[in-house]
C-alpha positions, -999 to +999 in steps of 0.1 A: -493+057+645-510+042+618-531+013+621-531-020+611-555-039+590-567-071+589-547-090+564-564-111+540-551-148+556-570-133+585-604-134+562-601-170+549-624-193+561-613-223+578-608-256+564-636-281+560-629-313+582-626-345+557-649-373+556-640-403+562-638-424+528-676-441+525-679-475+502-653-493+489-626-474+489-632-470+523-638-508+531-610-529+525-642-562+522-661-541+497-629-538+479-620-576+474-655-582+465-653-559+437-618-570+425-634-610+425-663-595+405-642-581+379-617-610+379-647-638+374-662-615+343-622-618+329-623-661+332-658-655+322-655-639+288-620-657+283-642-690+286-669-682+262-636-674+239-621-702+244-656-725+239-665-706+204-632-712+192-630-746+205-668-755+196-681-728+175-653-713+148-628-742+152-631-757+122-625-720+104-595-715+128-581-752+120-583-747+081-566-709+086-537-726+101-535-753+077-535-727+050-504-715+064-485-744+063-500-760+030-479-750+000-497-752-036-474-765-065-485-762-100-482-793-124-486-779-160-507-800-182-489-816-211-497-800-245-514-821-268-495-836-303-504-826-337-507-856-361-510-860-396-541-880-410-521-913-407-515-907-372-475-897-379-467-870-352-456-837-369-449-819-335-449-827-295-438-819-264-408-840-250-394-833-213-362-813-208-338-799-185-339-762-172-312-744-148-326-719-126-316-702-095-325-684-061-305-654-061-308-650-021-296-685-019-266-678-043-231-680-024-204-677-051-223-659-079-185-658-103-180-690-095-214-711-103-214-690-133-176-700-147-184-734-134-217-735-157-208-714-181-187-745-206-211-769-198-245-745-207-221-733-236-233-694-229-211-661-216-197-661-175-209-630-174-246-630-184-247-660-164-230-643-132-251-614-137-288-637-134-273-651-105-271-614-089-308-605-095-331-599-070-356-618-066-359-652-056-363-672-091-344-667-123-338-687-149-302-692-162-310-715-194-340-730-201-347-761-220-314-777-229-311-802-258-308-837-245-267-842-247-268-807-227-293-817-201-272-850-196-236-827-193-254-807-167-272-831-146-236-850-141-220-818-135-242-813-108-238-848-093-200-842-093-202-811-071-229-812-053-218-848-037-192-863-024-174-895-030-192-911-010-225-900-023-233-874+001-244-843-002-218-813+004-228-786+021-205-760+008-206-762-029-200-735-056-237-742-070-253-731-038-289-720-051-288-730-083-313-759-092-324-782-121-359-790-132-379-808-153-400-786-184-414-799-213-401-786-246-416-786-282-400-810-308-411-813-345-398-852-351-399-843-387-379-811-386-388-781-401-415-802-422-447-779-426-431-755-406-454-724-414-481-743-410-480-758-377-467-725-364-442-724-332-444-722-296-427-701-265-410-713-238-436-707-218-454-738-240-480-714-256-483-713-292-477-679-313-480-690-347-495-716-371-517-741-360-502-740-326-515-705-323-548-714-336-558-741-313-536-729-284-568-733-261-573-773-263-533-780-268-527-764-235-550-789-210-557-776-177-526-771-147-531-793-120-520-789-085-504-807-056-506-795-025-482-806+007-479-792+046-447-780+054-433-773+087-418-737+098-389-746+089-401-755+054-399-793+052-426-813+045-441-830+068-441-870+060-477-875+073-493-839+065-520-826+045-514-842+006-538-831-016-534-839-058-558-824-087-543-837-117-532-821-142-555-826-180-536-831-212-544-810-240-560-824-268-544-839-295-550-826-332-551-848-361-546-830-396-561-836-428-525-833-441-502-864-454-468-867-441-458-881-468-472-857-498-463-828-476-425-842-478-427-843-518-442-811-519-413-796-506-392-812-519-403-808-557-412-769-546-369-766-535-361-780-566-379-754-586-367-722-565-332-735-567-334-743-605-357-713-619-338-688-590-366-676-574-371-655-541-400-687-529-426-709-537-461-720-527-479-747-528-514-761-519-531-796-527-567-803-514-593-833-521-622-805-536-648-832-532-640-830-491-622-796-490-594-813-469-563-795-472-535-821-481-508-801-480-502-762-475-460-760-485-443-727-486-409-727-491-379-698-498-346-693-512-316-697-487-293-675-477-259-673-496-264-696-526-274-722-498-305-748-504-342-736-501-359-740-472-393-742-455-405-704-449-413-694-415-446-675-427-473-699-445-476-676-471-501-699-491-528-679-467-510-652-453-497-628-482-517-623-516-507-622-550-524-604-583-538-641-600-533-631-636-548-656-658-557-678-635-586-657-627-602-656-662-617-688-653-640-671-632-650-645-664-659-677-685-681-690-658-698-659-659-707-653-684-715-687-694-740-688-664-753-656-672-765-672-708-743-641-723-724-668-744-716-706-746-681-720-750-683-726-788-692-690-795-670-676-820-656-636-813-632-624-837-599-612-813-577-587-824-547-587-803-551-552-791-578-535-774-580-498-759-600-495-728-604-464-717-571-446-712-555-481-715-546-506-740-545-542-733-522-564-758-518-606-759-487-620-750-481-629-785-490-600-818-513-618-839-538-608-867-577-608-858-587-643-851-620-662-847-619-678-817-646-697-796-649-691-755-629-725-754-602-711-778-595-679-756-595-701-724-573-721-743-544-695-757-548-673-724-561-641-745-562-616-725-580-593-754-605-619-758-612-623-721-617-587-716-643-586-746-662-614-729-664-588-698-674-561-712-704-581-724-708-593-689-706-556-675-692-550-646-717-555-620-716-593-627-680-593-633-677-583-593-706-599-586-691-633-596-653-629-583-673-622-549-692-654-553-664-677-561-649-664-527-623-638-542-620-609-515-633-633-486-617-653-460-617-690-466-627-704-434-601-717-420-598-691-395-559-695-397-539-662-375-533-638-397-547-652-428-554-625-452-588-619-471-569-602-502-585-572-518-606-562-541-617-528-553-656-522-549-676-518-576-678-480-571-645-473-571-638-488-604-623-466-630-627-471-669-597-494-671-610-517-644-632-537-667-602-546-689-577-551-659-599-573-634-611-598-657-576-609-664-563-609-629-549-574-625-556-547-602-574-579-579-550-596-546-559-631-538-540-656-514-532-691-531-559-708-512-587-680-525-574-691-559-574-734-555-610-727-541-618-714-573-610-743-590-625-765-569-659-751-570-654-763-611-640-792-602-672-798-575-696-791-600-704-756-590-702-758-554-681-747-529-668-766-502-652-749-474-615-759-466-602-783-438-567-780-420-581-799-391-601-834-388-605-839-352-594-834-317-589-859-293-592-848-254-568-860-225-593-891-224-593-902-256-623-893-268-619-882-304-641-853-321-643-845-352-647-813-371-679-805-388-670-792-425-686-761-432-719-757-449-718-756-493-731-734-511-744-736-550-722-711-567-730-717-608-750-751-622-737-784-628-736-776-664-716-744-664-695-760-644-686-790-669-685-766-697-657-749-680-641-781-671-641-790-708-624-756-715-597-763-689-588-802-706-579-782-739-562-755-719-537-784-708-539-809-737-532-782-765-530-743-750-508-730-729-507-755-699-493-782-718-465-793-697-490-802-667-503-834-686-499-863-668-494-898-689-530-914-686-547-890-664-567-863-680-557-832-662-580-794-663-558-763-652-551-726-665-518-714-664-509-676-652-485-649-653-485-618-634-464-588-622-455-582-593-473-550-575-444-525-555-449-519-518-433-489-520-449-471-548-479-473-571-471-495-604-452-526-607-419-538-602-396-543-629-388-578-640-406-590-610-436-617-619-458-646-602-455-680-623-487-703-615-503-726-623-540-743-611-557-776-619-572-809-607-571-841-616-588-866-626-606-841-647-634-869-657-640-874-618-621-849-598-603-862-565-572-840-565-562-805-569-535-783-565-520-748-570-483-737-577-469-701-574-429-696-581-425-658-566-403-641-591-385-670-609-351-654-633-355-662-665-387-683-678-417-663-661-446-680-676-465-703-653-470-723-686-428-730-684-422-725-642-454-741-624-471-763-645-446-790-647-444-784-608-478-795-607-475-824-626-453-834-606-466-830-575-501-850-590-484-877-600-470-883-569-502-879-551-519-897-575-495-928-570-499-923-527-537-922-528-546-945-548-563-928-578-570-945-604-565-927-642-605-928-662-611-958-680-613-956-715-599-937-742-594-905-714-566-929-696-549-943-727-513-935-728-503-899-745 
């Protein structure tokens, strides 16, 4: 019979006894003590919580909540006016009405927007589909005209409350909202329209002297801010705190309403009568450089009236000068000692220059003619011979020193600096072309500064659009003219002035004299570069002319371009009677008086 082991339950070893539970677990004293412990460190730390908030960070906890109920509104600053020198606005900002509307709070999106849509005078559907944005703001039309802003705000009145005056609470206009915004006016209409440039919705300015001086127009926003409950009301005896807002400065022109007004005027009459594409016009004080009006003005559409151009094209775009430009030749080389106006040159009226030949307007035998005499019949032979004496390092030289190529100062947006080639990229034409205004892109107020460095006795003044600002307090600033500079002497410069009387009194400007007023211009005729290939374009021409007045004591000057007149071209038969007649109507509103003497006896 087998045996029987031991089994292995058999070999365990017994259990150990327990202990009975030592400390607190095992002591139900030692465990309330530990639990108060505990607890007291709890009330303890919550109470030096509760003191540094109360005592310590309070303030920072205080201002945290008031932050969350404070709402910031922004008051935009009203943009400064722009006045002429008489203190006549030319443009400001006017309040208006603006509809906008919280899409989330929009109800009947096809209903507000057939309800609105006659009134605004603008399509349902654009209208209905703003209204269905996302968002919380959109604007449905901003600044209505006055007679529109009145239509509105009673249509609003009529819905929105009752006939008892009371607000209705279930309206078609549910979310939709009128508010004030300032708009920009011009109280002369489109007068000086290029100049003084335009501005956005937004009330910044994007062109013209709006653009320009965008900065100190615009102020500085102000803010208001008010506590509002949860709920979003404000609370009547809350937080109110007001910075307010700074009005932009106000700019005050060197420009004349008035002359501006004739300028354009007499400039529509001549686009419309000689069928040009546009016309430009500048007229300055050279003894001050102030700019007293900058007129550009184009043909309408459809046989319709010219009117004011949107671009100021006096400074923007560039012309080739033509003959206007062979002033600065004579002053050259009368400067230069090279000759002296009563020289006599005998002037064929053809000369080859290189691969080029240059003809006068007119064919005419070999003539002796003085400096004066060339000036005088516009020769462009005899001009070009005077040149080549000068050479053409002081040719460039001198176009560069009467400001040709350069900007002019007046730091207007996009003015243009024309162009001129540099002296080493002249070919063998160039010292027949540039002389006599070809090949060479200037801007009408290049050209007028020109003149009035003649008219100033050989010294440029830098030009002025602007004669002060005058901040949100009142406090007026003026503008510092630019520093002069000596371009030729006195005496060349009278010489040349003498040159540009006979120009006028016998030569081709004849029909810029002005009864009893001794006037010193140069006509000029030129063609018309293509933009979309090298050469000219056919039939097309610039008609100017470029003069002050009186020429005995200059306080006036001017320049005229007609762009591409049908028919007459010649600035002699276009712009010089333009000019006169612009003088004499600035002579007549400023006050100048003709010379005394024989100079302002009657023609």
């Amino acid at each position: 019979m087998p045996s029987i082991g031991i089994s292995t339950l058999d070999r365990r070893r017994p259990p150990t006894p327990r202990r009975p539970p030592t400390g607190c677990a095992g002591d139900p004293a030692k465990r309330s003590i530990a639990l108060l412990v505990v607890v007291l460190v709890l009330l303890g730390a919550i109470a030096a919580r509760t003191g540094y908030l109360q005592v310590v960070a309070s303030d920072d906890y205080v201002a945290a909540g008031l932050r969350q109920r404070i709402t910031p509104i922004a008051l935009p600053a009203d943009r400064g006016s722009i006045f002429d020198r008489n203190g006549d606005e030319l443009a400001m900002s006017v309040p208006s009405t603006t509809v906008w509307a919280d899409p989330l709070q929009v109800v009947h999106p096809q209903e507000a927007a057939n309800v609105l849509a006659p009134v605004l005078e603008a399509d349902p559907v654009a209208i209905e589909a703003a209204l269905r944005t996302k968002g919380r703001f959109v604007y449905v039309k901003r600044q209505l005209t006055p007679e529109m802003g009145t239509r509105v705000a009673a249509l609003f009145r009529d819905i929105t409350m009752d006939d008892k005056g009371k607000p209705r609470h279930d309206h078609p206009l549910k979310g939709v909202f009128l508010r004030d915004e300032p708009t920009r006016v011009r109280p002369a209409g489109d007068l000086a329209r290029a100049l003084l440039g335009g501005v956005d919705p937004d009330g910044r300015g994007y062109a013209g002297l709006e653009d320009q001086y965008d900065k100190p127009l615009l102020g500085t926003p102000g803010e208001l801010l008010i506590e509002r409950d949860l709920k979003g009301n404000t609370i009547a005896a809350g937080e109110q705190r007001l910075n307010p807002a700074l009005r932009g400065a106000d700019l005050v022109l060197t420009v004349d309403r008035s002359l501006q007004y004739e300028v354009e005027r007499v400039l529509g009459d001549a686009v419309a009568s000689s069928q040009a594409k546009g016309a430009m016009a500048v007229v300055m004080n050279p003894r001050t450089g102030e700019v007293l009006a900058m007129a550009n003005m184009t043909a309408g559409r459809d046989g319709a009236p010219p009117v004011p151009a949107g671009s100021n094209a006096a400074l923007v775009s560039t012309f080739e000068p033509g003959s206007v430009n062979k002033i600065v030749t004579m002053a050259a080389a009368i400067e230069e000692g090279v000759h002296k106006p009563t020289d006599v040159l005998v002037v064929p009226d053809r000369l080859p220059v290189s691969v080029h030949t240059f003809s006068d307007h007119d064919p005419h035998g070999p003539m002796s003619w003085t400096l004066a005499d060339i000036l005088s019949q516009s020769s462009n032979v005899g001009t070009i011979m005077v040149a080549q004496e000068l050479g053409a390092t002081r040719v460039d030289e001198y176009l560069r020193k009467f400001g040709l190529s350069s900007f002019t100062g007046l730091d207007f947006p996009k003015e243009s600096r024309g162009s001129m080639l540099d002296l080493s990229e002249w070919n063998g034409t160039s010292i027949g072309s540039i002389p006599i205004g070809q090949g060479v892109a200037v801007n009408a107020m290049q050209m007028l500064g020109a003149f009035n460095i003649i008219a100033n006795k050989g010294v440029a003044i830098p030009p002025r659009l602007v004669r002060a600002t005058v901040d949100g307090q009142g406090v007026e600033k003026l503008t510092r003219p630019g520093g002069s500079r000596k371009v030729i002497s006195e005496a060349t410069a009278q010489e040349v002035t003498r040159m540009l009387v006979r120009a006028v009194a016998d030569g081709t400007g004849d029909k810029a004299r002005i009864d009893r007023y001794t006037v010193a211009g140069k006509t000029g005729t030129a063609r018309k570069p293509s933009v979309t290939s090298r050469g000219y374009v056919e039939g097309a021409y610039m008609a100017s002319f470029a003069g002050f007045v009186p020429a005995e004591n200059p306080q006036l000057s001017a320049i005229v371009v007609i762009d591409e007149p049908v028919g007459g071209i010649y600035g002699g038969q276009i712009a010089a009677p333009v000019f006169a007649q612009i003088s004499q109507y600035a002579l007549r509103l400023l006050r100048i008086p003709p010379p005394p003497g024989p100079a302002g006896a009657p023609r």
